[in-house]
PDB file of N, CA, C and O in Angstrom:
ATOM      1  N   UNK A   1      97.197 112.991 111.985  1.00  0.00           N
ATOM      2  CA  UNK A   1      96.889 111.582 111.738  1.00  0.00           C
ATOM      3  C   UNK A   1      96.962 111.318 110.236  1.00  0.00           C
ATOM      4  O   UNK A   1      96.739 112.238 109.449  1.00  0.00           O
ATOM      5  N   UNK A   2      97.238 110.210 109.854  1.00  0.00           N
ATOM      6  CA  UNK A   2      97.977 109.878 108.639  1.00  0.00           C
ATOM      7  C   UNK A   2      96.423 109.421 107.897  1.00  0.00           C
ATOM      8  O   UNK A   2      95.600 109.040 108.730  1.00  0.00           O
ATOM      9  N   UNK A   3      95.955 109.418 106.483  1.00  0.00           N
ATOM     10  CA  UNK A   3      94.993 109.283 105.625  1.00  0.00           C
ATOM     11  C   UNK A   3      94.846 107.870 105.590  1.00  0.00           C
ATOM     12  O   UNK A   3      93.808 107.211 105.648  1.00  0.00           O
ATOM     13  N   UNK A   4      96.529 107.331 105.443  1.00  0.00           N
ATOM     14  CA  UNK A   4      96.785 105.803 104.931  1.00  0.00           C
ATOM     15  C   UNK A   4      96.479 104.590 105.848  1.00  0.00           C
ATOM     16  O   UNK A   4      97.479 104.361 106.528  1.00  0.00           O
ATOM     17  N   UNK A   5      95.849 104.053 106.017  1.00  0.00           N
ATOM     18  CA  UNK A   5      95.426 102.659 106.979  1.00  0.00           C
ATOM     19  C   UNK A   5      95.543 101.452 106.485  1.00  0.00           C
ATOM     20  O   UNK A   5      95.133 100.942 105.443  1.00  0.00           O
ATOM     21  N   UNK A   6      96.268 100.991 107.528  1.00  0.00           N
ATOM     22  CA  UNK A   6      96.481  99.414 107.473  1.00  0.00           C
ATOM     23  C   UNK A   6      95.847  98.583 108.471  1.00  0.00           C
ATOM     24  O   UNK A   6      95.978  98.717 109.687  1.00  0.00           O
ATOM     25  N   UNK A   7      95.148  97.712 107.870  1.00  0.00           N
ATOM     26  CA  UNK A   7      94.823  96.680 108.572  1.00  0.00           C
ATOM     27  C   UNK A   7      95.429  96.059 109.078  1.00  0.00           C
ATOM     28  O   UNK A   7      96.537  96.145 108.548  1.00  0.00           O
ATOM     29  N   UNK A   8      95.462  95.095 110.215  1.00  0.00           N
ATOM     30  CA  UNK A   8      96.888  94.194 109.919  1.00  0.00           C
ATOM     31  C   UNK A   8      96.235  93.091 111.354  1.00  0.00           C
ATOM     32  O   UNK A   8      95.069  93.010 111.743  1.00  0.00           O
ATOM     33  N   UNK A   9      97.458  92.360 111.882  1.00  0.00           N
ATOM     34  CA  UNK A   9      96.924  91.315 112.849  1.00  0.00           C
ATOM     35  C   UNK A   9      98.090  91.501 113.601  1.00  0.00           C
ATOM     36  O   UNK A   9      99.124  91.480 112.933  1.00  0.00           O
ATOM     37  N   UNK A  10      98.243  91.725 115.121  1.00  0.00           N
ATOM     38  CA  UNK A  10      99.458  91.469 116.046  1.00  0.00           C
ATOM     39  C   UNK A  10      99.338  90.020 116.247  1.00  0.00           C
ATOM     40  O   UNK A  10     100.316  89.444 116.722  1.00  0.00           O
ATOM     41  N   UNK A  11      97.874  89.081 115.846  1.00  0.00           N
ATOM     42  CA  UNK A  11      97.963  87.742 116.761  1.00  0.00           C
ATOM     43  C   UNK A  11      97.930  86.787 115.198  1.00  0.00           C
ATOM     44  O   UNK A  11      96.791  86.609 114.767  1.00  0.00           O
ATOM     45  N   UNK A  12      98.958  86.250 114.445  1.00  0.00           N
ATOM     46  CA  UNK A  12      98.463  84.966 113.329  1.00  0.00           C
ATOM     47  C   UNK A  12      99.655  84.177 113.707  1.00  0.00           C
ATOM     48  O   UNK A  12     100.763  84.509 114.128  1.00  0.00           O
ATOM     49  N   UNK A  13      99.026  82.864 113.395  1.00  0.00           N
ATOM     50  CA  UNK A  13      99.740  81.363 113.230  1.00  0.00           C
ATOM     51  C   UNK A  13     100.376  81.629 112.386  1.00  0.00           C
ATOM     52  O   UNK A  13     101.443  81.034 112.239  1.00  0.00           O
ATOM     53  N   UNK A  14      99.979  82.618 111.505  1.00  0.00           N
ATOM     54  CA  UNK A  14     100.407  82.707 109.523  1.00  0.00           C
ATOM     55  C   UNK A  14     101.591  83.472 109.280  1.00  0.00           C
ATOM     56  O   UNK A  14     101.515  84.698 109.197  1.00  0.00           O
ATOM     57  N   UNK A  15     102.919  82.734 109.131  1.00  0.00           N
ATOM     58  CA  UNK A  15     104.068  83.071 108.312  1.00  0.00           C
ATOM     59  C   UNK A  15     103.781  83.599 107.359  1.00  0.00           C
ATOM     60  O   UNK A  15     104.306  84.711 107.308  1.00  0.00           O
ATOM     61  N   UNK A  16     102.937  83.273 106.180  1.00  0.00           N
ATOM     62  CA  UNK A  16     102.879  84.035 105.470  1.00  0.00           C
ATOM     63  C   UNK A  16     102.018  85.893 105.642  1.00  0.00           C
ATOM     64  O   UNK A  16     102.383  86.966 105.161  1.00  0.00           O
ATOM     65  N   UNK A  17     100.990  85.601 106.399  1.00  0.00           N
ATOM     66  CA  UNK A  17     100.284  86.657 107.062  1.00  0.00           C
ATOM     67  C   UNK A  17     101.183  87.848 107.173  1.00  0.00           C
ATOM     68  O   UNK A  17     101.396  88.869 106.519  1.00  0.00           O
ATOM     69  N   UNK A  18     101.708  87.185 108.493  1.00  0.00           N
ATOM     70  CA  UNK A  18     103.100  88.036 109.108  1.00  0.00           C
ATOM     71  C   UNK A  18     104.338  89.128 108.679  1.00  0.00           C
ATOM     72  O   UNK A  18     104.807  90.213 109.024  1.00  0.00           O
ATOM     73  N   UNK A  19     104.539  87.951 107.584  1.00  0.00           N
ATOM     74  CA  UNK A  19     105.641  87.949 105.905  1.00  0.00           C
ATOM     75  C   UNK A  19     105.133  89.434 105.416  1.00  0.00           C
ATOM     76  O   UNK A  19     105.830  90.448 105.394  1.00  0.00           O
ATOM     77  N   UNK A  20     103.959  89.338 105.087  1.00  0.00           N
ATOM     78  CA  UNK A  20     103.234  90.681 103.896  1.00  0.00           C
ATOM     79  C   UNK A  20     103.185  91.454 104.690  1.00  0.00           C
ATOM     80  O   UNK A  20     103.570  92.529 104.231  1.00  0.00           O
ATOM     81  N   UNK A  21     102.818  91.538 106.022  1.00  0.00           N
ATOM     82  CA  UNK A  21     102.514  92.496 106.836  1.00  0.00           C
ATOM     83  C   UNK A  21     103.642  93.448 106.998  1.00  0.00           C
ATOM     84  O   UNK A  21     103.336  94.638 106.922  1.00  0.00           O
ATOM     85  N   UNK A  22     104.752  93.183 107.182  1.00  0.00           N
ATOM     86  CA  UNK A  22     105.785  93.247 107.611  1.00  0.00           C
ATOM     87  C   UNK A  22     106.336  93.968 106.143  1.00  0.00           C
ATOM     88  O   UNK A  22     107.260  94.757 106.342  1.00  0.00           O
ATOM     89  N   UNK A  23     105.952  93.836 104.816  1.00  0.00           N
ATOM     90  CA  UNK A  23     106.768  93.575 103.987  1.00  0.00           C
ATOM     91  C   UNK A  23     106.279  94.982 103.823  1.00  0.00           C
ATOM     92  O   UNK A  23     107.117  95.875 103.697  1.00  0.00           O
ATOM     93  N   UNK A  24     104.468  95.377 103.809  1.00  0.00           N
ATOM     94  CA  UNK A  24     103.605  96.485 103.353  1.00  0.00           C
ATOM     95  C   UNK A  24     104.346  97.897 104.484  1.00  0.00           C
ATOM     96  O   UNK A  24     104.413  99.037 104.026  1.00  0.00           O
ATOM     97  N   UNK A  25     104.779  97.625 105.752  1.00  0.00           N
ATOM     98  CA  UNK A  25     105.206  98.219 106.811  1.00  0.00           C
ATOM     99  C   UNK A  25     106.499  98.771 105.987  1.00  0.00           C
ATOM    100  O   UNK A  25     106.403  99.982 105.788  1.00  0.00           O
ATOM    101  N   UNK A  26     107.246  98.402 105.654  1.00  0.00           N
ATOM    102  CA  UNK A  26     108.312  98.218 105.006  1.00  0.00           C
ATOM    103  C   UNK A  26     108.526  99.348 104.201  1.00  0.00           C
ATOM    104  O   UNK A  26     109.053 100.452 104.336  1.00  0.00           O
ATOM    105  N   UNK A  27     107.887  98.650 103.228  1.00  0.00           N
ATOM    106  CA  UNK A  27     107.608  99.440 101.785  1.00  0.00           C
ATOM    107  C   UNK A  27     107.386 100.908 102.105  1.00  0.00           C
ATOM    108  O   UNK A  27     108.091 101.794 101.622  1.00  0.00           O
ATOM    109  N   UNK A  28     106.077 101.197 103.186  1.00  0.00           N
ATOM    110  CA  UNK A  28     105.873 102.279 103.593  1.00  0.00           C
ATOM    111  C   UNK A  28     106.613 103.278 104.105  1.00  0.00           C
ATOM    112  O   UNK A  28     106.438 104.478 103.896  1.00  0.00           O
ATOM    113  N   UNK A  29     107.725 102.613 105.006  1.00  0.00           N
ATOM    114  CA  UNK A  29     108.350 103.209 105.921  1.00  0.00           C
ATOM    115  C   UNK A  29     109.985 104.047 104.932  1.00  0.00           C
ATOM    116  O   UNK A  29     110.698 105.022 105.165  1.00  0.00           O
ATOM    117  N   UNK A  30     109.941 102.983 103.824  1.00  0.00           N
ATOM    118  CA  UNK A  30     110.951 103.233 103.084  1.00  0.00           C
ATOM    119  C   UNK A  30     110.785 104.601 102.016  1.00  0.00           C
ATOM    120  O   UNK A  30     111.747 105.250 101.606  1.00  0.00           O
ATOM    121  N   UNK A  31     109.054 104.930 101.601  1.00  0.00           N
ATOM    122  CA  UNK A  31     108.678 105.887 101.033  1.00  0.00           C
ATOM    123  C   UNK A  31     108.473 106.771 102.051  1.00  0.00           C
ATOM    124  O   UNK A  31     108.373 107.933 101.660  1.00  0.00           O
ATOM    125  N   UNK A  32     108.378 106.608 103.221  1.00  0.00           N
ATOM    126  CA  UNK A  32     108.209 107.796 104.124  1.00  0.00           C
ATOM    127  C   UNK A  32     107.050 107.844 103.940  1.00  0.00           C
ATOM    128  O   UNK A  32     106.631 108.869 103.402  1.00  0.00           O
ATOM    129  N   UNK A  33     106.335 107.059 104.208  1.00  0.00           N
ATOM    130  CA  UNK A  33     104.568 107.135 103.830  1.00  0.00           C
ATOM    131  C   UNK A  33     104.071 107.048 105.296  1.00  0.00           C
ATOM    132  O   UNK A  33     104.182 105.990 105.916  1.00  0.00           O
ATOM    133  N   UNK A  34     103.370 108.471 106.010  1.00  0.00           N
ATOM    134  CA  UNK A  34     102.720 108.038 107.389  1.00  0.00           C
ATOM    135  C   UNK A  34     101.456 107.372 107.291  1.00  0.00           C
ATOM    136  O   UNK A  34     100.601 107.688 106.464  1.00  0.00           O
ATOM    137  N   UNK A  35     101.328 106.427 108.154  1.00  0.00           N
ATOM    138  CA  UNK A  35     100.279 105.259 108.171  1.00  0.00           C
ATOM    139  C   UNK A  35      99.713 104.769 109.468  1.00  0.00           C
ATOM    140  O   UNK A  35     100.504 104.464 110.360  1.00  0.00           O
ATOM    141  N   UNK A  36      98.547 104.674 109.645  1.00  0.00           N
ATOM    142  CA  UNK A  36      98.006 104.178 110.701  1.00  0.00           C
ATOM    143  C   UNK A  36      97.796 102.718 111.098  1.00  0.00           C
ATOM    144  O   UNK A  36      96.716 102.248 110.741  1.00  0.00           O
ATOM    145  N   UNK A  37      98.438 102.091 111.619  1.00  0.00           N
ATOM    146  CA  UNK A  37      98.193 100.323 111.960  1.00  0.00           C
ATOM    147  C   UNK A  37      96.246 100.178 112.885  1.00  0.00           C
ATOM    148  O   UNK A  37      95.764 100.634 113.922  1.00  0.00           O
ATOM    149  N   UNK A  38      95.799  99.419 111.903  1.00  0.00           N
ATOM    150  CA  UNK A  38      94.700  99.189 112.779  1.00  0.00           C
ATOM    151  C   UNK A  38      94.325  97.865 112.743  1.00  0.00           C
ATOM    152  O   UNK A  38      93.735  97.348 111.794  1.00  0.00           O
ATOM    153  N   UNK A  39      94.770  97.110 114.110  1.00  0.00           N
ATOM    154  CA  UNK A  39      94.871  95.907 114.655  1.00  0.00           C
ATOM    155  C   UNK A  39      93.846  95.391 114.731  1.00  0.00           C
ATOM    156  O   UNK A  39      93.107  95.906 115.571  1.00  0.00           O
ATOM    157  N   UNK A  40      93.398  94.455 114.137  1.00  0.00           N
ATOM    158  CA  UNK A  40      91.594  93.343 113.821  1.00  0.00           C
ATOM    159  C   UNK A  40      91.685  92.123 115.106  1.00  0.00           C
ATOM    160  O   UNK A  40      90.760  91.434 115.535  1.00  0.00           O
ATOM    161  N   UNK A  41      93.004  92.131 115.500  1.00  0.00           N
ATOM    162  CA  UNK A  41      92.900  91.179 116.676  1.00  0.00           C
ATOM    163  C   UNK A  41      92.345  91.911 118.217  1.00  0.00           C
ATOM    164  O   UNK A  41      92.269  91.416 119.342  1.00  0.00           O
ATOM    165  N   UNK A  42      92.088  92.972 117.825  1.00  0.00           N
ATOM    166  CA  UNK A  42      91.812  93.724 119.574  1.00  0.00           C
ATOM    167  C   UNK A  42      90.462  93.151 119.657  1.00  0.00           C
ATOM    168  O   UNK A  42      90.320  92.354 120.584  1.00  0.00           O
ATOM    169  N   UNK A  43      89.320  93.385 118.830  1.00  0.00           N
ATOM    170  CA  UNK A  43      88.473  93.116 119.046  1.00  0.00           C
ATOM    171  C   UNK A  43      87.394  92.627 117.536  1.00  0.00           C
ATOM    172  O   UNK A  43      87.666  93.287 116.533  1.00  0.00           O
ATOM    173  N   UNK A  44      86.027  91.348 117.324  1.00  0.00           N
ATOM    174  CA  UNK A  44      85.451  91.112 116.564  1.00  0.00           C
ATOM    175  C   UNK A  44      85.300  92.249 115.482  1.00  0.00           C
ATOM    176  O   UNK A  44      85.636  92.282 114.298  1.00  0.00           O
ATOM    177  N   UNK A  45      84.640  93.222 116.346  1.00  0.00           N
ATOM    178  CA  UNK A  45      84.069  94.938 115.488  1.00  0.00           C
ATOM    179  C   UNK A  45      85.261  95.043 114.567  1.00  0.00           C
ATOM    180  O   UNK A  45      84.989  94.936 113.371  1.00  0.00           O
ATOM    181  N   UNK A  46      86.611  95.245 114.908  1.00  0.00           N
ATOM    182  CA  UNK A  46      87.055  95.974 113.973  1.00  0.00           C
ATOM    183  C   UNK A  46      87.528  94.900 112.750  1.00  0.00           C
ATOM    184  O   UNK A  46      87.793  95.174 111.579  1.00  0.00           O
ATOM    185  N   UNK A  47      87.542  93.611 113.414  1.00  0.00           N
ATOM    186  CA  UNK A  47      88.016  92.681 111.826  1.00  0.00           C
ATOM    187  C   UNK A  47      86.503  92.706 110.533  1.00  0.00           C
ATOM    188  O   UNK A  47      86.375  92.410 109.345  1.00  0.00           O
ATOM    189  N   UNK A  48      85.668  93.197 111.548  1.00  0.00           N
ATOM    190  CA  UNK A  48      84.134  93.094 110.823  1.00  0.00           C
ATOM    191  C   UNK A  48      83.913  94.027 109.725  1.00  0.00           C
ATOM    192  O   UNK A  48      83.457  93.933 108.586  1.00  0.00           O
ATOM    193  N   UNK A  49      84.650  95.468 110.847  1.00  0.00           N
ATOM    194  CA  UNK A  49      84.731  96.804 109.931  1.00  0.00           C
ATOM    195  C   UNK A  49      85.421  96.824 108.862  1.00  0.00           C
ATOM    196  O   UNK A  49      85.086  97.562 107.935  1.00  0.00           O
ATOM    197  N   UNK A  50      86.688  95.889 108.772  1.00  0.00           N
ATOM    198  CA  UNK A  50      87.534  95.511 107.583  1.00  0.00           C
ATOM    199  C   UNK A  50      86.998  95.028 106.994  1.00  0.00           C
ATOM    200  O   UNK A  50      87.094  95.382 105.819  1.00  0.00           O
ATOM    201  N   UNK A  51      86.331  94.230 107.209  1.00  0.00           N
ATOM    202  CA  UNK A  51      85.941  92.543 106.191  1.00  0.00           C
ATOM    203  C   UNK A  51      84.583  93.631 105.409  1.00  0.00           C
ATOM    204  O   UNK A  51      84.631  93.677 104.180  1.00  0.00           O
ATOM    205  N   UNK A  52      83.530  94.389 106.050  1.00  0.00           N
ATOM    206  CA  UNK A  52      82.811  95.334 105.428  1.00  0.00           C
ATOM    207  C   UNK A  52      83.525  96.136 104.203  1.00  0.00           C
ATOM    208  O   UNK A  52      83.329  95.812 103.031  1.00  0.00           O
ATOM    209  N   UNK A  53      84.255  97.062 104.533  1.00  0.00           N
ATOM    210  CA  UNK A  53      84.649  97.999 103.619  1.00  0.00           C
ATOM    211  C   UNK A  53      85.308  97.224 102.839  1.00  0.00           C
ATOM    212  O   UNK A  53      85.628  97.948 101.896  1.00  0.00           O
ATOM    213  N   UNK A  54      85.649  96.338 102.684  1.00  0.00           N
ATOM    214  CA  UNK A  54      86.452  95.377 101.524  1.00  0.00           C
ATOM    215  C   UNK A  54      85.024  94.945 100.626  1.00  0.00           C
ATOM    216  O   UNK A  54      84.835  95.048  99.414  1.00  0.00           O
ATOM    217  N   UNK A  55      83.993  94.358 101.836  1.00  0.00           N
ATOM    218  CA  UNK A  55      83.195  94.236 100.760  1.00  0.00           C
ATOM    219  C   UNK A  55      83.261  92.692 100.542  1.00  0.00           C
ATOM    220  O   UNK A  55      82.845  92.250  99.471  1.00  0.00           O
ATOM    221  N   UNK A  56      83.967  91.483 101.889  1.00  0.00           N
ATOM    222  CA  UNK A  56      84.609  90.501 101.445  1.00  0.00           C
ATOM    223  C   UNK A  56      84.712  89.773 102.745  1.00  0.00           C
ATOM    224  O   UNK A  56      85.611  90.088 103.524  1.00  0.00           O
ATOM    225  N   UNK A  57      83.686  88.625 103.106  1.00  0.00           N
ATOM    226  CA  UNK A  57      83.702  87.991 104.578  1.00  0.00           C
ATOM    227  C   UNK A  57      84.971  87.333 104.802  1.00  0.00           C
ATOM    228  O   UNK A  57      85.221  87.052 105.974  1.00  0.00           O
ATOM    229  N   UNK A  58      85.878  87.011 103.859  1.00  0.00           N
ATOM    230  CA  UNK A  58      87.004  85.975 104.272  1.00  0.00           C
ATOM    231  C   UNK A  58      88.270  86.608 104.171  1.00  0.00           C
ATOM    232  O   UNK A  58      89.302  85.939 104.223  1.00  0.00           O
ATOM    233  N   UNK A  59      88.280  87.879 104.028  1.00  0.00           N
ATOM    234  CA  UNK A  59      89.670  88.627 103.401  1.00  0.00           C
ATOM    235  C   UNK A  59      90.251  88.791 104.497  1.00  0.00           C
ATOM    236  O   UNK A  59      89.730  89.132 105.559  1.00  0.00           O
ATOM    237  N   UNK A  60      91.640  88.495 104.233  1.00  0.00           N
ATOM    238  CA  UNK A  60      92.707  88.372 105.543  1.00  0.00           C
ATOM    239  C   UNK A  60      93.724  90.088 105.646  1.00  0.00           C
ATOM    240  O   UNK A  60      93.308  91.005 104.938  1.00  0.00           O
ATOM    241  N   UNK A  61      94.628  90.269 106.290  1.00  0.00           N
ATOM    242  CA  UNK A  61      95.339  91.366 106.031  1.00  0.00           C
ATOM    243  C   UNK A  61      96.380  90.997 105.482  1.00  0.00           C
ATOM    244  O   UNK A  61      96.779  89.864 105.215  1.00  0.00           O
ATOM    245  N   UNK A  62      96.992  92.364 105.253  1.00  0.00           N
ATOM    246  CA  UNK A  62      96.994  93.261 105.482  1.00  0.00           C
ATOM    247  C   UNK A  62      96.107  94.104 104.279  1.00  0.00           C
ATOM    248  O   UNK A  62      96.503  94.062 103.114  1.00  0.00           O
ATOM    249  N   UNK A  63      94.789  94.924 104.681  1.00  0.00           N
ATOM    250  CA  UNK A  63      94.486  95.665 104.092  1.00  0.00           C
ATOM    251  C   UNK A  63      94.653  97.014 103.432  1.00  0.00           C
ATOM    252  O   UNK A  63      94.144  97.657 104.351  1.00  0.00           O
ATOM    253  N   UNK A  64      94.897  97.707 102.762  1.00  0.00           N
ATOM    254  CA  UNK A  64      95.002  99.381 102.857  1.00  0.00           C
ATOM    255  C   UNK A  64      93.805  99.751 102.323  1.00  0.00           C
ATOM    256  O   UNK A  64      92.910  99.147 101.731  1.00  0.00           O
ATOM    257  N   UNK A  65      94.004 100.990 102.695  1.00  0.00           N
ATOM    258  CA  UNK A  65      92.684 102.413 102.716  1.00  0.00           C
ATOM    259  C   UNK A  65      93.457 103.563 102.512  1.00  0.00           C
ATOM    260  O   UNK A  65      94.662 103.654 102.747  1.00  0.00           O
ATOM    261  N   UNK A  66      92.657 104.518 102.026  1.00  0.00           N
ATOM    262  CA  UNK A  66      93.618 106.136 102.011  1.00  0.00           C
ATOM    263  C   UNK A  66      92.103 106.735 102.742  1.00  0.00           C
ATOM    264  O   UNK A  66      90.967 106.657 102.273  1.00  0.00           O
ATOM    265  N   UNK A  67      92.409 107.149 103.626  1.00  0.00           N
ATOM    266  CA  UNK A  67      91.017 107.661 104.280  1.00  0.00           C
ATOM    267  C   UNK A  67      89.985 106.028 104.528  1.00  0.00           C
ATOM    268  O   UNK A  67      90.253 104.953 105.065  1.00  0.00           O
ATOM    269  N   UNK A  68      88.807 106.552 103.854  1.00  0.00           N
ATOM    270  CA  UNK A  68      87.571 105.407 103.527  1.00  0.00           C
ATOM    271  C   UNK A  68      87.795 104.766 102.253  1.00  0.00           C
ATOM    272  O   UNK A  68      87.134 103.799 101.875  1.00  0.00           O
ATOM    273  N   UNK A  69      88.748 105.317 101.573  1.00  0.00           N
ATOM    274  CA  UNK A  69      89.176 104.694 100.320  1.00  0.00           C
ATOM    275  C   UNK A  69      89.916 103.712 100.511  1.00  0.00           C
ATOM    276  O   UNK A  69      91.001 103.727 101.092  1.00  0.00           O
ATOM    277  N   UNK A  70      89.217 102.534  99.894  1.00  0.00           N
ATOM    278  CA  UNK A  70      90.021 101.101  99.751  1.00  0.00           C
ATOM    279  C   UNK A  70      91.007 100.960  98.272  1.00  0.00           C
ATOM    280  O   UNK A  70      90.643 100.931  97.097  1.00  0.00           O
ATOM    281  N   UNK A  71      92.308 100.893  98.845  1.00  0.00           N
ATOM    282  CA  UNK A  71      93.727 100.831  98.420  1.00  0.00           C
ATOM    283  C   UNK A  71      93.673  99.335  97.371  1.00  0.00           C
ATOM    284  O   UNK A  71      93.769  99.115  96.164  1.00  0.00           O
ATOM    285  N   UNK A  72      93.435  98.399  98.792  1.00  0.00           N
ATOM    286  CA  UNK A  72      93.696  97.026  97.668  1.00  0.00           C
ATOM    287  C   UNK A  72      94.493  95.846  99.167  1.00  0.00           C
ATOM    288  O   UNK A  72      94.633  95.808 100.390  1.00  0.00           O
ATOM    289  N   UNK A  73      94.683  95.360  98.366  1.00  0.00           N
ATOM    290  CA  UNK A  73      95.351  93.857  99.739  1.00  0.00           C
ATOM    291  C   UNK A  73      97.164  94.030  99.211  1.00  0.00           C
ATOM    292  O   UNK A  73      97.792  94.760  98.444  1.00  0.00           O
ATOM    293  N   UNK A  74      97.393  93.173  99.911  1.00  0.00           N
ATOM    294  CA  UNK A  74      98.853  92.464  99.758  1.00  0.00           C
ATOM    295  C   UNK A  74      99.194  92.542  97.983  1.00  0.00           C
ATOM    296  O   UNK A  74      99.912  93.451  97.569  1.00  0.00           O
ATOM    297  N   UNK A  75      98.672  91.622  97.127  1.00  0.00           N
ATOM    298  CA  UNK A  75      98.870  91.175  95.963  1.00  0.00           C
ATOM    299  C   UNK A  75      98.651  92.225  95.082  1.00  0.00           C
ATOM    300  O   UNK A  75      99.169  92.173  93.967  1.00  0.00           O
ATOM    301  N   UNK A  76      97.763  93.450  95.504  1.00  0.00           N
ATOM    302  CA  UNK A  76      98.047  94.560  94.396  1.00  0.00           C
ATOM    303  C   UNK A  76      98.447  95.487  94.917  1.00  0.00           C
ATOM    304  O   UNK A  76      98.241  96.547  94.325  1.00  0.00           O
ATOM    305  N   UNK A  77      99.282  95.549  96.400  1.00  0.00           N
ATOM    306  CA  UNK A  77      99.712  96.403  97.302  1.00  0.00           C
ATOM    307  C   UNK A  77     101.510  95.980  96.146  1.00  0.00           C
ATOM    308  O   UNK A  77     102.153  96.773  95.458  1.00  0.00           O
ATOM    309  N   UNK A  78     101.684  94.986  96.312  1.00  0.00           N
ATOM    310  CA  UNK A  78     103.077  94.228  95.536  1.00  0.00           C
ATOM    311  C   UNK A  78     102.807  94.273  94.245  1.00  0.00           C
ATOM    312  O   UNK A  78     103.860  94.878  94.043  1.00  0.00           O
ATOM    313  N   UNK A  79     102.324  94.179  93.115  1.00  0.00           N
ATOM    314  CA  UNK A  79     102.187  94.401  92.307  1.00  0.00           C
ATOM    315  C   UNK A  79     102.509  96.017  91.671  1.00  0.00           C
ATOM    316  O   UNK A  79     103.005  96.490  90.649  1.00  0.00           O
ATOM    317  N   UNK A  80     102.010  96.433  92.720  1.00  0.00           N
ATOM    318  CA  UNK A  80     102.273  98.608  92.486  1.00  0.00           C
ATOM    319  C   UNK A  80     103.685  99.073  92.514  1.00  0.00           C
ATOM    320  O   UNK A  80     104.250  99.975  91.895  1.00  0.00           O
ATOM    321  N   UNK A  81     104.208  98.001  93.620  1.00  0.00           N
ATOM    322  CA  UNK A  81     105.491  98.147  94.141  1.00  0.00           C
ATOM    323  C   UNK A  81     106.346  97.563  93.264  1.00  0.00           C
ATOM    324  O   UNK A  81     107.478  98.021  93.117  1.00  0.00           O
ATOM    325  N   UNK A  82     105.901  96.456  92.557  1.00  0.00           N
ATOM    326  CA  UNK A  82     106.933  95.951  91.210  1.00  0.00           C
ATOM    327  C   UNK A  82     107.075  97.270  89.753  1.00  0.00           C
ATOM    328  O   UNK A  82     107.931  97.354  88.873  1.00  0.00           O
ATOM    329  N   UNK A  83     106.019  98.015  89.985  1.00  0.00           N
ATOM    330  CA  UNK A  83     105.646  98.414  88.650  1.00  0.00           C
ATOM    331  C   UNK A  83     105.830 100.108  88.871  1.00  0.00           C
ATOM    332  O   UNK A  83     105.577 101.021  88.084  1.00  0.00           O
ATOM    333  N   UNK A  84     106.531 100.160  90.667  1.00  0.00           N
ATOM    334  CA  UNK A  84     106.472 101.674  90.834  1.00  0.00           C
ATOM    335  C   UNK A  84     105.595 102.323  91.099  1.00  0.00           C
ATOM    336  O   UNK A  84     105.634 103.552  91.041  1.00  0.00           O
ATOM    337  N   UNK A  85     104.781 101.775  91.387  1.00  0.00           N
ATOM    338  CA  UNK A  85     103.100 102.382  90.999  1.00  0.00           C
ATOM    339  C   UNK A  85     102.565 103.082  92.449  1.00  0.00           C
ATOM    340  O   UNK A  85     101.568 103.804  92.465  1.00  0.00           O
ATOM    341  N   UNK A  86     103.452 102.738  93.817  1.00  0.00           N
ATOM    342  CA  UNK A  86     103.155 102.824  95.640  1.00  0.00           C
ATOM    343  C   UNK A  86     102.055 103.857  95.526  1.00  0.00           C
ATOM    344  O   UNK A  86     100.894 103.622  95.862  1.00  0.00           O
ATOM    345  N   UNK A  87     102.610 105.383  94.879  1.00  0.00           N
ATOM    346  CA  UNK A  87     101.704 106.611  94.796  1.00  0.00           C
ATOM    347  C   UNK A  87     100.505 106.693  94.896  1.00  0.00           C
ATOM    348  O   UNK A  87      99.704 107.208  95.675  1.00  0.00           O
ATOM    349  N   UNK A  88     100.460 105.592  93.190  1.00  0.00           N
ATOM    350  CA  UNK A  88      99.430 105.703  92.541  1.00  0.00           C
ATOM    351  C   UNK A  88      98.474 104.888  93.387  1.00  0.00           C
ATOM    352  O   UNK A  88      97.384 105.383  93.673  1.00  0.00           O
ATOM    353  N   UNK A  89      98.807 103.641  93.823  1.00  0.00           N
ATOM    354  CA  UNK A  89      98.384 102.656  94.543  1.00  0.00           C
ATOM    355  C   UNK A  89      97.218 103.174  95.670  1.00  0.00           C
ATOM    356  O   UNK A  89      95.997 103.034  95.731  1.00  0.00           O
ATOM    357  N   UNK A  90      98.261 103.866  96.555  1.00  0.00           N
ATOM    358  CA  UNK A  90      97.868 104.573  97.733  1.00  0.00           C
ATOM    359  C   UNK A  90      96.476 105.341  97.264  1.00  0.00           C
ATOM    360  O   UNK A  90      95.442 105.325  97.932  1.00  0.00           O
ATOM    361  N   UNK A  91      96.672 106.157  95.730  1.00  0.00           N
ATOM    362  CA  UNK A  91      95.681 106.856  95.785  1.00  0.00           C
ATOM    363  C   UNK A  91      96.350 108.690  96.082  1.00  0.00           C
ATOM    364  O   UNK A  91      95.581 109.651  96.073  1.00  0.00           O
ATOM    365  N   UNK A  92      97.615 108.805  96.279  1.00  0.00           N
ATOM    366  CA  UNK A  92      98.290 109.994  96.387  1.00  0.00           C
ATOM    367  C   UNK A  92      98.757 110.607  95.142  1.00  0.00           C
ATOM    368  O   UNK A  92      99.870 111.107  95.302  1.00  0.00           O
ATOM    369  N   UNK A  93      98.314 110.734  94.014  1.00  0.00           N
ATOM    370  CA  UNK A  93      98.665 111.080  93.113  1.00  0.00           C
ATOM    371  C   UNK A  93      97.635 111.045  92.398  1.00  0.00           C
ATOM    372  O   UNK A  93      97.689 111.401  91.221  1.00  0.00           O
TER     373      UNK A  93
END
């Protein structure tokens, strides 16, 4: 089982939501980074368990984690990725 976790949503209205989700999947798949999808739409508990470890009642996905270690959101998930940084980002280096 992979360290790296993603939050994410199978159920949003949100193009943009969708967009990042898709984009973080991406990114990952392109570094060969194994990752665990963990879906906040199955049930309340687990969007709760996200919104906890963030530390943040309104935070949307896609989240990352390396283990229990919180990674960061979308905007400094892309930011790492402008600057090269995925590794460091993740927390793998």
């Amino acid at each position: 089982m992979s360290s790296i976790k993603v939050y994410y949503t199978s159920v949003t209205g949100s193009m943009e939501v969708k967009q990042r989700q898709e984009e973080v999947t991406r990114i990952l798949d392109t570094y060969k980074i194994k990752y665990e999808l963990i879906d906040i739409s199955v049930s309340l508990k687990v969007l709760q368990e996200m919104r906890m470890k963030v530390s943040s009642p309104n935070v949307l996905p896609p989240q990352i984690f390396n283990s229990q270690e919180y990674c960061g959101d979308f905007e400094m998930f892309h930011k790492a990725k402008e600057n090269k940084e995925i590794l460091k980002f993740l927390k793998m280096e």
